[in-house]
C-alpha positions as CSV (number, residue, x, y, z in Angstrom):
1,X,-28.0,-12.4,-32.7
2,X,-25.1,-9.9,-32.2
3,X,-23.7,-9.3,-28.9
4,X,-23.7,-6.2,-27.8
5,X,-20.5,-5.2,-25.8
6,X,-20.7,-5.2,-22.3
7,X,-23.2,-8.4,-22.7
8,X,-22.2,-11.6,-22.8
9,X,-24.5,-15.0,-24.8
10,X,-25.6,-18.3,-23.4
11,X,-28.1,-21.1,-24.2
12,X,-31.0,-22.6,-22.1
13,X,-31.5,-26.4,-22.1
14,X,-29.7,-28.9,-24.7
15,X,-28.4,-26.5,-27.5
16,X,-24.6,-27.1,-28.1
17,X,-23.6,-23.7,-30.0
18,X,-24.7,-20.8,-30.4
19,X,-26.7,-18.9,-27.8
20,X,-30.0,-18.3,-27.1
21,X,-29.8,-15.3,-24.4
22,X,-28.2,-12.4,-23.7
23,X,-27.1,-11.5,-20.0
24,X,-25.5,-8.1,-18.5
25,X,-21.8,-8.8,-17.6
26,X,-21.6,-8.5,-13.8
27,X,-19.7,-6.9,-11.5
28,X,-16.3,-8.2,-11.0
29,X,-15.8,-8.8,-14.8
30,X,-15.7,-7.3,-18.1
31,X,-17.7,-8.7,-21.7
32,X,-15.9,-7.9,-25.0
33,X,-19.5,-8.8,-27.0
34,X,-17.9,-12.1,-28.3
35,X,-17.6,-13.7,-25.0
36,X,-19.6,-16.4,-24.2
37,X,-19.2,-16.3,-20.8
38,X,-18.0,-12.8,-18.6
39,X,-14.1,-12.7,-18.2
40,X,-12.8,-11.1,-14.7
41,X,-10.6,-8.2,-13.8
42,X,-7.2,-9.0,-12.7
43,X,-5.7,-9.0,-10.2
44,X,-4.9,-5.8,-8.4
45,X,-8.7,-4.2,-9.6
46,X,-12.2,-4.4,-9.2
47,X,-15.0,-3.3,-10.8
48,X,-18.3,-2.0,-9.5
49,X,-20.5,-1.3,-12.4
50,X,-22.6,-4.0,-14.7
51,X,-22.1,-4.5,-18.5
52,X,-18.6,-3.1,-18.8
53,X,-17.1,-4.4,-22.2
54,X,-13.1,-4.1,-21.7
55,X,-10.5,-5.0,-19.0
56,X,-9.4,-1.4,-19.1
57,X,-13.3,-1.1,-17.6
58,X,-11.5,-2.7,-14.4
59,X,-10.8,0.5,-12.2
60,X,-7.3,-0.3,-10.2
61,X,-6.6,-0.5,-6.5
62,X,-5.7,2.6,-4.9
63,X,-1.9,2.9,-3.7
64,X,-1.5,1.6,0.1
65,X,-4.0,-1.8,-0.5
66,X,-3.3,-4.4,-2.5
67,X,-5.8,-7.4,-4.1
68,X,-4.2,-11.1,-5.2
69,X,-7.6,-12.0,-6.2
70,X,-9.1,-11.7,-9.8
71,X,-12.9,-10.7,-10.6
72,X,-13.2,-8.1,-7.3
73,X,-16.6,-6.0,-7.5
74,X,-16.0,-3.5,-4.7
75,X,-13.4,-1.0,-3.5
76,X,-13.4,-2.5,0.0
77,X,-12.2,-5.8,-1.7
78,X,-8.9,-3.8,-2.2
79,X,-7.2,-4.4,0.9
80,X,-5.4,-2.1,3.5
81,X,-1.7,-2.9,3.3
82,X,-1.6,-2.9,7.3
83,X,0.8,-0.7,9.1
84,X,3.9,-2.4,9.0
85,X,3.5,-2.3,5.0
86,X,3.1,-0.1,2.3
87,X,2.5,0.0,-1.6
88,X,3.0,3.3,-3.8
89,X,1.7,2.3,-6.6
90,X,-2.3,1.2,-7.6
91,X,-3.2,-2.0,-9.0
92,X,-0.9,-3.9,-6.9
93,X,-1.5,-7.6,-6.3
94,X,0.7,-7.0,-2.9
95,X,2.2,-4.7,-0.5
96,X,5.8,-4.6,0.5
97,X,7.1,-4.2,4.0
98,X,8.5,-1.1,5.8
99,X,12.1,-1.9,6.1
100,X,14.2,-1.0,9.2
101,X,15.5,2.8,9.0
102,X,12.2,3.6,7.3
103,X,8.7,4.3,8.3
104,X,5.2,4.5,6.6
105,X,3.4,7.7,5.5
106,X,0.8,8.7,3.3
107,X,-2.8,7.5,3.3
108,X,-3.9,6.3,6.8
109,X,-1.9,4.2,9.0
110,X,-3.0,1.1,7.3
111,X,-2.4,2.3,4.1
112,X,0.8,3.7,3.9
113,X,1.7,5.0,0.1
114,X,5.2,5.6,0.5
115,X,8.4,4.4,2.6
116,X,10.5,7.8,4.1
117,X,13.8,7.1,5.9
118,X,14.6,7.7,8.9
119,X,15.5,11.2,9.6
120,X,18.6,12.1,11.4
121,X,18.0,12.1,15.6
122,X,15.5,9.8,15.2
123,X,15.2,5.8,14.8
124,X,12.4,3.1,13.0
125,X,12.2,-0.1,13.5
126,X,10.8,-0.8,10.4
127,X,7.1,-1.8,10.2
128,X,7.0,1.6,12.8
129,X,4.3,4.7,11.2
130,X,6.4,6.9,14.2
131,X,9.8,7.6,14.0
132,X,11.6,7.6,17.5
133,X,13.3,10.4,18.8
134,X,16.8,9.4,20.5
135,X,16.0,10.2,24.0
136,X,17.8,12.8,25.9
137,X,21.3,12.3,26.7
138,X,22.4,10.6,23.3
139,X,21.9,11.9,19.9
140,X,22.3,10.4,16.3
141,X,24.0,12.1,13.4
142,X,23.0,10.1,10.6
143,X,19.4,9.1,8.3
144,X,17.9,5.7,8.2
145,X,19.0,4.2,11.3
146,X,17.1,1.6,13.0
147,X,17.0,0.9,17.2
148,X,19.7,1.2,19.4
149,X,22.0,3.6,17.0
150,X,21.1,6.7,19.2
151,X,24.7,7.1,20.7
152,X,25.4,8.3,24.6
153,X,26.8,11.7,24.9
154,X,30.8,11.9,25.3
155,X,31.7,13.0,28.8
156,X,32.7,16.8,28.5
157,X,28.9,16.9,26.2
158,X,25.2,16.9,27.0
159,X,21.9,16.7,25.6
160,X,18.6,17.9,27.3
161,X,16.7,17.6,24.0
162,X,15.6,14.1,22.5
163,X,15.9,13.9,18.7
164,X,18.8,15.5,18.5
165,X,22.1,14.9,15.9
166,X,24.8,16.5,18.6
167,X,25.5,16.9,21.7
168,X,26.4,20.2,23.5
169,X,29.7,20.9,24.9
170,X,29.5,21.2,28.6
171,X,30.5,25.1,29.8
172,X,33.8,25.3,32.0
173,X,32.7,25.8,35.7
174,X,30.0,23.2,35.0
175,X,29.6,19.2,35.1
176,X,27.6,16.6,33.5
């Protein structure tokens, strides 16, 4: 018997070659029609259809989850990244982190596709989906910054705004 792609051959009972049945390749894997037994999709993919015949079958996690597991057979076995992490690419096997003086956007907030730095009068953490604005009375002039780089107004400045990359000079006749 030939078989056909997307199928994969067994026996039943004692026989030692050759095969005696044909099966449907499951979910989760992939059947060339020479296989005698289904091979899964790597790492990084699943597949959620029966009798596929080729690994490029396997459709690939979507950017901001990840999947270390081979032979996956849903899209929810792709998992969320988290928020402290993100990935921007799909079929990843695992997310990378949210470095300080970035923060996570794109997707949801546990599936952050990309890493944005820091914008000026602001400051992340790392791991942070928010920036933070430098509160009033400081401000911070340059981009990727993490906490405490917001800097304290001089004493002839001020600042009544928060995320802010200046302070404002203080008028003559007036006092800070």
């Amino acid at each position: 018997k030939h078989i056909p792609s997307g199928s994969f051959g067994y026996h039943d009972g004692a026989i030692t070659s050759g095969y005696t049945k044909i099966s449907p390749c499951t979910k989760g894997t992939f059947c060339p029609g020479v296989a005698f037994k289904p091979q899964p999709c790597p790492s990084g993919t699943y597949l959620d259809q029966l009798s596929m015949a080729t690994s490029s079958d396997c459709k690939h996690c979507p950017m901001g989850t990840n999947s270390s597991a081979e032979g996956r057979d849903e899209i929810s076995d792709c998992l969320a990244c988290g928020e402290s992490r993100y990935q921007n690419e799909t079929g990843s096997t695992a997310c990378k982190d949210i470095a300080v003086g970035r923060f996570g956007s794109g997707g949801t907030p546990t599936t952050h596709s990309a890493s944005i730095l820091c914008d000026i009068g602001f400051t992340c953490p790392g791991g942070s989906a928010d920036p933070l604005a430098c509160p009033e009375g400081t401000y911070l002039d340059q981009s990727g910054q993490g906490p405490g780089a917001c800097q304290s107004c001089p004493a002839d400045q001020y600042q009544n705004e928060s995320g802010k990359s200046s302070c404002k000079p203080i008028a003559q006749g007036y006092y800070g």
